[in-house]
C-alpha positions as CSV (number, residue, x, y, z in Angstrom):
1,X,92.8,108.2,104.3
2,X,92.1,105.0,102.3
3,X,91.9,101.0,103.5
4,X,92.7,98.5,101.2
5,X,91.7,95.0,101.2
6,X,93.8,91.9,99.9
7,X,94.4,88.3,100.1
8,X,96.6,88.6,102.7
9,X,96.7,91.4,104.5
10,X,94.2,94.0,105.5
11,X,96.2,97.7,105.6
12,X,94.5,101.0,107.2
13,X,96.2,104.3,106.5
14,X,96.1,107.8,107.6
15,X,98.1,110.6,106.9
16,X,98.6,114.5,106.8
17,X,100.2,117.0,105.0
18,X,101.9,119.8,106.4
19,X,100.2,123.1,106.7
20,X,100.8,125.2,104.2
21,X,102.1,122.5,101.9
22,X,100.6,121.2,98.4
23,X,102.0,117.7,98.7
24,X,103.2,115.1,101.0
25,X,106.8,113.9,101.5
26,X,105.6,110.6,103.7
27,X,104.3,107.8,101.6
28,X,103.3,104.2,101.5
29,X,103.3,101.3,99.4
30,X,101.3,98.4,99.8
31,X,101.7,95.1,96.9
32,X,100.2,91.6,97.3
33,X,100.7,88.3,95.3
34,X,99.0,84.9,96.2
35,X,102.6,84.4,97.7
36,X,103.7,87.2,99.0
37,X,103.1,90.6,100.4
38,X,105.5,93.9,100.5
39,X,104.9,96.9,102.7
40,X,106.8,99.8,102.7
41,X,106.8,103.7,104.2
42,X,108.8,106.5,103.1
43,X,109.6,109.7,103.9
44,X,111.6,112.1,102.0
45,X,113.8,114.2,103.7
46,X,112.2,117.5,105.1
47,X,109.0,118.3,103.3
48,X,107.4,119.8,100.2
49,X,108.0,119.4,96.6
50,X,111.4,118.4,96.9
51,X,110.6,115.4,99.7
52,X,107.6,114.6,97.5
53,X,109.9,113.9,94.5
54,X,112.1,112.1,96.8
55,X,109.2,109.5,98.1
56,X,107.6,109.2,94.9
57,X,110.6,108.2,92.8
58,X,111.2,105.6,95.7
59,X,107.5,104.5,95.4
60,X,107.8,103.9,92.0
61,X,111.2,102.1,92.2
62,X,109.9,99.7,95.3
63,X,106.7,98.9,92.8
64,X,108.5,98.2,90.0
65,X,111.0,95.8,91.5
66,X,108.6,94.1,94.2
67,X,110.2,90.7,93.0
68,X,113.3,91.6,94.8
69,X,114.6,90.7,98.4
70,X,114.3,93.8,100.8
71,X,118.4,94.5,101.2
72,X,118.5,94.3,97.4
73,X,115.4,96.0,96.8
74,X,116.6,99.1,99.2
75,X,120.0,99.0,97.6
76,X,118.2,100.0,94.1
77,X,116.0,102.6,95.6
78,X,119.4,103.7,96.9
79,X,120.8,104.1,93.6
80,X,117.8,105.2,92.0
81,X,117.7,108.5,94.5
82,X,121.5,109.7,93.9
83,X,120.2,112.9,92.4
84,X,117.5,113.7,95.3
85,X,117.7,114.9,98.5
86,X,116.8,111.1,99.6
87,X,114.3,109.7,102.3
88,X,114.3,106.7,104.8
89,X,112.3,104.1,104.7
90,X,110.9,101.0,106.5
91,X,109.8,97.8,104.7
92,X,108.6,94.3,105.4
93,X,108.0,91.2,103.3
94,X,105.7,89.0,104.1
95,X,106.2,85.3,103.5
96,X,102.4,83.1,103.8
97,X,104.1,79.9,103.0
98,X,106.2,80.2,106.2
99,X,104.5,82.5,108.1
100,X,107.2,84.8,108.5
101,X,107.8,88.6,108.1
102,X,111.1,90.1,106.9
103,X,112.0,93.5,108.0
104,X,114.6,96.6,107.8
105,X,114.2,100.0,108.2
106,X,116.7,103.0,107.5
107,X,116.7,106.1,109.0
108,X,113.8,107.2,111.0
109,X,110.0,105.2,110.0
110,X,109.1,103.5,113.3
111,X,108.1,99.8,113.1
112,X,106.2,97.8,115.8
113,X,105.1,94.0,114.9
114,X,101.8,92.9,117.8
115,X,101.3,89.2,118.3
116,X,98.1,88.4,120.3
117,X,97.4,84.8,121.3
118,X,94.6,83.0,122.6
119,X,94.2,84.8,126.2
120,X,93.9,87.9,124.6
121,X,97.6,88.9,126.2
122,X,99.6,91.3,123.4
123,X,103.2,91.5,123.2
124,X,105.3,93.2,120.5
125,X,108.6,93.7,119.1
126,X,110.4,96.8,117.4
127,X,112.5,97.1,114.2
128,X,115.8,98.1,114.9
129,X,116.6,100.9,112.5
130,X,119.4,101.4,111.0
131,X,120.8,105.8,110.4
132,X,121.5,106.5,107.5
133,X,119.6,108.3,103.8
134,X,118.3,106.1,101.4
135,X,119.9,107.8,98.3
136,X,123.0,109.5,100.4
137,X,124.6,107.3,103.2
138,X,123.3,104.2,103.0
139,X,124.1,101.6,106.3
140,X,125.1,98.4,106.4
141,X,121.7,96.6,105.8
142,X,120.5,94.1,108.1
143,X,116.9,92.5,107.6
144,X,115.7,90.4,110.7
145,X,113.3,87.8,109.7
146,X,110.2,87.1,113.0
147,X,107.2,84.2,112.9
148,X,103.7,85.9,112.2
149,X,100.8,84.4,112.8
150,X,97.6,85.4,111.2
151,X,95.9,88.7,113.4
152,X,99.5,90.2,114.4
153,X,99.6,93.6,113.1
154,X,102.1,95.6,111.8
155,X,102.8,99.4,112.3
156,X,104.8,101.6,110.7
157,X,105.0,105.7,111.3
158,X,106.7,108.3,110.0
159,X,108.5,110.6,112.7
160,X,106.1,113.5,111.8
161,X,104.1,110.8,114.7
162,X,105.6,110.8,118.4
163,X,107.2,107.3,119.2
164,X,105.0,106.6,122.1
165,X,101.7,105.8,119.8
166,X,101.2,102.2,121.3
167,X,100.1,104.1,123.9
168,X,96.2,103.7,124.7
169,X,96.2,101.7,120.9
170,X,93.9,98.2,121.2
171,X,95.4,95.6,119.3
172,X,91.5,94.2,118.5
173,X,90.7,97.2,117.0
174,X,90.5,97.5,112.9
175,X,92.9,98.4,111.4
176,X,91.7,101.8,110.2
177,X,90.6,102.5,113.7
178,X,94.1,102.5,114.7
179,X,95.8,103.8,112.1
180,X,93.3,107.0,112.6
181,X,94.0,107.2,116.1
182,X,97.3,107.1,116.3
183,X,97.2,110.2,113.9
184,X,94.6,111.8,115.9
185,X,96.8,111.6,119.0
186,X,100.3,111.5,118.5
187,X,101.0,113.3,115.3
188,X,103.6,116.5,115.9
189,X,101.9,118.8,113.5
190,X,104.8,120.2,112.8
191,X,105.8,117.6,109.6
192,X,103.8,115.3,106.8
193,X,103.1,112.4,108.9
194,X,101.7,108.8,107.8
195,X,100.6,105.9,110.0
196,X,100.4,102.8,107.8
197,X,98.8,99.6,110.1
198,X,98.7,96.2,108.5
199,X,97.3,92.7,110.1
200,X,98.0,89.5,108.6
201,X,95.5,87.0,107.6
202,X,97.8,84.5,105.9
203,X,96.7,82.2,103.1
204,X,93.4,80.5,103.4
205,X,93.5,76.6,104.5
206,X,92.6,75.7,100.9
207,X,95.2,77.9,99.1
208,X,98.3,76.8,102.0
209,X,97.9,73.3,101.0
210,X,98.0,74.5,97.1
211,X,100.9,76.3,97.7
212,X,102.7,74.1,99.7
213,X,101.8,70.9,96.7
214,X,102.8,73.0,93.9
């Protein structure tokens, strides 16, 4: 379990491995600019070494080409897993300057956007995935682009987690709170499983009127 902090977004994570395993197949990658902010889970098919190769390489290749737009970006993971036994994935881009949130997901990572507002009333929306195997049969990709405003949260969970985790979750809770109890209460146990839950500060007042001068 880890949380990491960041100028735009504050992430909580937790995770397990399957018993009797060395390594994890589920993975996460978190990256932040002043402009920008790209989250991502993966999870390579089945589990053990081979899913753990699968996610890393994926990891790596999501890192190293950040600059990208999402479809593109998941199209080069794509290539870059020919040789693996592939993974799908869920990612979201962040965009401060318009206070949007760009998302696809392929195969099976869960993804659940709260908004709250100022009566306290939550509402949320869920990322239409896409089948298919990142690295094997890749749909036709489709990013849908929603408003954020600065406290929704993003959550996104492998399927070693049961798809019902909103329930009982408190949308004023930190973010490692949730995260953690998601896992505590809805993981399978019978598969790696990840819960990765991000809220969205957006840019401070002084660095949105920089951004939006420059």
């Amino acid at each position: 379990m880890e949380k990491i902090e960041g100028l735009l977004l504050d992430c909580g994570i937790a995770a397990q491995t399957l018993p009797g395993e060395n390594e994890s197949g589920d993975r996460y990658v978190v990256v932040q600019s002043p402009a920008s902010a790209l989250v991502a889970v993966i999870d390579g098919l089945g589990h053990g070494a081979a899913a753990a190769a699968a996610s890393r390489m994926t990891a790596e290749t999501v890192q190293e080409n950040r600059d990208l737009s999402i479809i593109p970006l998941v199209r080069m993971c794509h290539q870059k897993l020919r040789n693996t036994r592939g993974v799908v994935m869920s990612v979201a881009a962040f965009n401060p300057a318009e206070n949007t949130i760009t998302w696809l997901g392929v195969g099976n990572v869960e993804g659940v956007l709260l908004h709250g507002d100022s009566r306290g009333m939550v509402s949320h929306e869920v990322l239409s995935l896409r089948g298919g195997v990142v690295g094997d049969q890749l749909p036709n990709l489709i990013a849908s682009i929603l408003p954020v405003s600065p406290g929704d949260t993003l959550i996104f969970a492998t399927d070693g987690v049961r798809n019902n985790f909103l329930n009982g979750i408190m949308a004023g809770h930190s973010v490692q709170r949730i995260a953690e109890k998601i896992l505590a209460h809805h993981a399978r146990g019978s598969d790696d499983a990840l819960v990765l839950v991000v809220r969205y500060s957006g840019l401070p007042k002084e660095a949105a009127r920089a951004w939006v001068t420059e």
